[in-house]
C-alpha positions as CSV (number, residue, x, y, z in Angstrom):
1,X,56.5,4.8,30.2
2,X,60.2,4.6,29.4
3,X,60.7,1.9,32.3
4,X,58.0,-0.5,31.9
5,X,60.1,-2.9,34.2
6,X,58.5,-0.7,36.9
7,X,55.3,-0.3,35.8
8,X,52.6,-1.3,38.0
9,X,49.1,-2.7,37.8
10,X,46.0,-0.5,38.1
11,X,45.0,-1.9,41.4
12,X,47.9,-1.3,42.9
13,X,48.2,1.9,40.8
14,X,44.7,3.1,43.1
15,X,45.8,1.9,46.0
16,X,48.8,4.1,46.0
17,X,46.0,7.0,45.2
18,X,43.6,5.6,47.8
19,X,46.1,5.6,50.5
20,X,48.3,8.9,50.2
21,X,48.4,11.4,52.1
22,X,48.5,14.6,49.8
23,X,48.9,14.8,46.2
24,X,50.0,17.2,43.7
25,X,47.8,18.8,41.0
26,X,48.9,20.4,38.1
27,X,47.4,23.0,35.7
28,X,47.9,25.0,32.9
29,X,47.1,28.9,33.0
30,X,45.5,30.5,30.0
31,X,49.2,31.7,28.8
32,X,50.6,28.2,29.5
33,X,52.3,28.2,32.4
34,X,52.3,25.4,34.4
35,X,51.1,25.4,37.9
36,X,51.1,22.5,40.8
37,X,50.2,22.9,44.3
38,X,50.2,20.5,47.1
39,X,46.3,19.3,48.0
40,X,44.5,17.2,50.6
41,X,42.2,15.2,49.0
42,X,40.1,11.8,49.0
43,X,38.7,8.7,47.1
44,X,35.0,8.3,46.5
45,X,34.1,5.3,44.2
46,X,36.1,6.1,41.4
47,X,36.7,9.8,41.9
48,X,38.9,12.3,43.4
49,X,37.6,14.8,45.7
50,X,39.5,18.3,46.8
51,X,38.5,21.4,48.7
52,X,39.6,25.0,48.5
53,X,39.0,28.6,48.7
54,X,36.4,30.5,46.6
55,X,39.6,32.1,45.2
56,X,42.7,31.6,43.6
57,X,45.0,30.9,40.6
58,X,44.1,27.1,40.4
59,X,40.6,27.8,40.3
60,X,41.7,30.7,37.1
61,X,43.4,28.1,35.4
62,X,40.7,25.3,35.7
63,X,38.7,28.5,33.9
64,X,41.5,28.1,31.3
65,X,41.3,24.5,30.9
66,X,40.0,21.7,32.9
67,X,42.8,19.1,32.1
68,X,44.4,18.4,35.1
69,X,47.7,16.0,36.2
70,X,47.1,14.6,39.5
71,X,50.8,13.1,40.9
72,X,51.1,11.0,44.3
73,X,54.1,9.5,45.7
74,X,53.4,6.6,48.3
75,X,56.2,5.0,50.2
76,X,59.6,5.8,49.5
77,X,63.3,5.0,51.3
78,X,66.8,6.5,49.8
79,X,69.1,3.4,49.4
80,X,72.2,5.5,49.3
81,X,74.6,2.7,49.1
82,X,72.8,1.5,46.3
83,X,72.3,4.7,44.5
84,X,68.6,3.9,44.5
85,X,65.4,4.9,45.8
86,X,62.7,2.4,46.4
87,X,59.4,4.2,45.6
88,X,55.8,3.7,44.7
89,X,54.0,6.1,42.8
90,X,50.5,7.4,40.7
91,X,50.3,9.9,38.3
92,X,46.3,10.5,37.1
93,X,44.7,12.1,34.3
94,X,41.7,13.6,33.9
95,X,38.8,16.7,34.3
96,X,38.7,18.9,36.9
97,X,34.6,20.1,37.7
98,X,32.8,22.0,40.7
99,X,30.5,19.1,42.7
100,X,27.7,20.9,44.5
101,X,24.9,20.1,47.4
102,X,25.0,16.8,48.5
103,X,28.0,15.5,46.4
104,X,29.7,18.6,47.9
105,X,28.9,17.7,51.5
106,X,29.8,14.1,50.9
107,X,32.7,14.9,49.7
108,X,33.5,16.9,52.4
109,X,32.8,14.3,55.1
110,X,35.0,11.9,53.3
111,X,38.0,14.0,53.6
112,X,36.9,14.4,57.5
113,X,36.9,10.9,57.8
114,X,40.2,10.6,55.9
115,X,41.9,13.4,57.8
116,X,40.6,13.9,61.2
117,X,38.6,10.4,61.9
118,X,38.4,11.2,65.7
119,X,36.9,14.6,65.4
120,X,33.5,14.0,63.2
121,X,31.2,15.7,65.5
122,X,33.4,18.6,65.5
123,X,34.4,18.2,61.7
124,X,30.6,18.1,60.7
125,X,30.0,21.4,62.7
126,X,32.9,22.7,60.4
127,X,31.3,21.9,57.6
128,X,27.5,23.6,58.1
129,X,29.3,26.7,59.0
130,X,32.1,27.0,56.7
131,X,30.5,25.5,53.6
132,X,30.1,28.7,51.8
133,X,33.7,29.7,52.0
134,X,34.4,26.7,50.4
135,X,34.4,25.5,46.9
136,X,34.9,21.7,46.3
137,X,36.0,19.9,43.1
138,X,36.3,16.6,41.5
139,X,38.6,14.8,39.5
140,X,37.5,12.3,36.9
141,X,40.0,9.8,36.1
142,X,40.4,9.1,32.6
143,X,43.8,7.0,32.8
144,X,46.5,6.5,35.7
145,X,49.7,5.1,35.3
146,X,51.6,3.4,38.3
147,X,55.4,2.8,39.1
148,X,57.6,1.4,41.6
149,X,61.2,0.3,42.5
150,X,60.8,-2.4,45.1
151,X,64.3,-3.3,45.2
């Protein structure tokens, strides 16, 4: 990290990650390109959780390769008299792998509860019916880095 004045501790590094509200992942395709898309996602223990369809070029390129970025930006405010942004941000590292069965469905719950906390009945109903349309992957963390401008 080039400014280490503005790096961050770990905790606060995962609470940025526990508390956003998308993030971004990026892949690689089998020719190299790079490729990010916007995701919904949630914490479990020490793990990220996504869902998505049964097809599509992120799932081809975690065929390619399962090395995955995984950037979230937290609270931000343009200081424009300043020239500054104040910001917050977690970029992770890690593998991407399909979760299955009961990791799937717990999974699945915990990004109900993250995202529609007042509908569960209806969100568990959602999930039993729609759970074969849906693929559902996690993200093991192998290192994180955290920065910020508080100014």
């Amino acid at each position: 990290m080039r400014r280490i004045d503005r790096k961050i501790s770990d905790e606060e590094t995962f609470s940025i990650l526990t508390n956003g509200e998308y993030g971004i992942l990026s892949t690689v395709s089998n020719g190299g390109k790079p490729y990010g898309i916007p995701l919904n996602y949630c914490v479990i223990e020490n793990d990220i959780f996504f869902h998505c369809a049964t097809k599509g070029k992120k799932l081809e390129n975690f065929n390619a390769s399962n090395n995955i970025s995984f950037c979230v930006v937290g609270n931000t405010e343009v200081m424009p008299e300043k020239f500054e942004t104040k910001y917050e941000s977690a970029i992770i590292f890690g593998k991407v792998s399909e979760v299955f069965e009961k990791t799937k469905h717990d999974a699945l719950v915990g990004l109900l509860k993250k995202y529609s906390p007042t509908y569960i009945k209806n969100g568990l109903k959602s999930i039993d019916k729609l759970n074969e349309k849906t693929k559902v992957f996690k993200i093991k963390i192998e290192s994180m880095t955290g920065k910020a401008c508080k100014k």
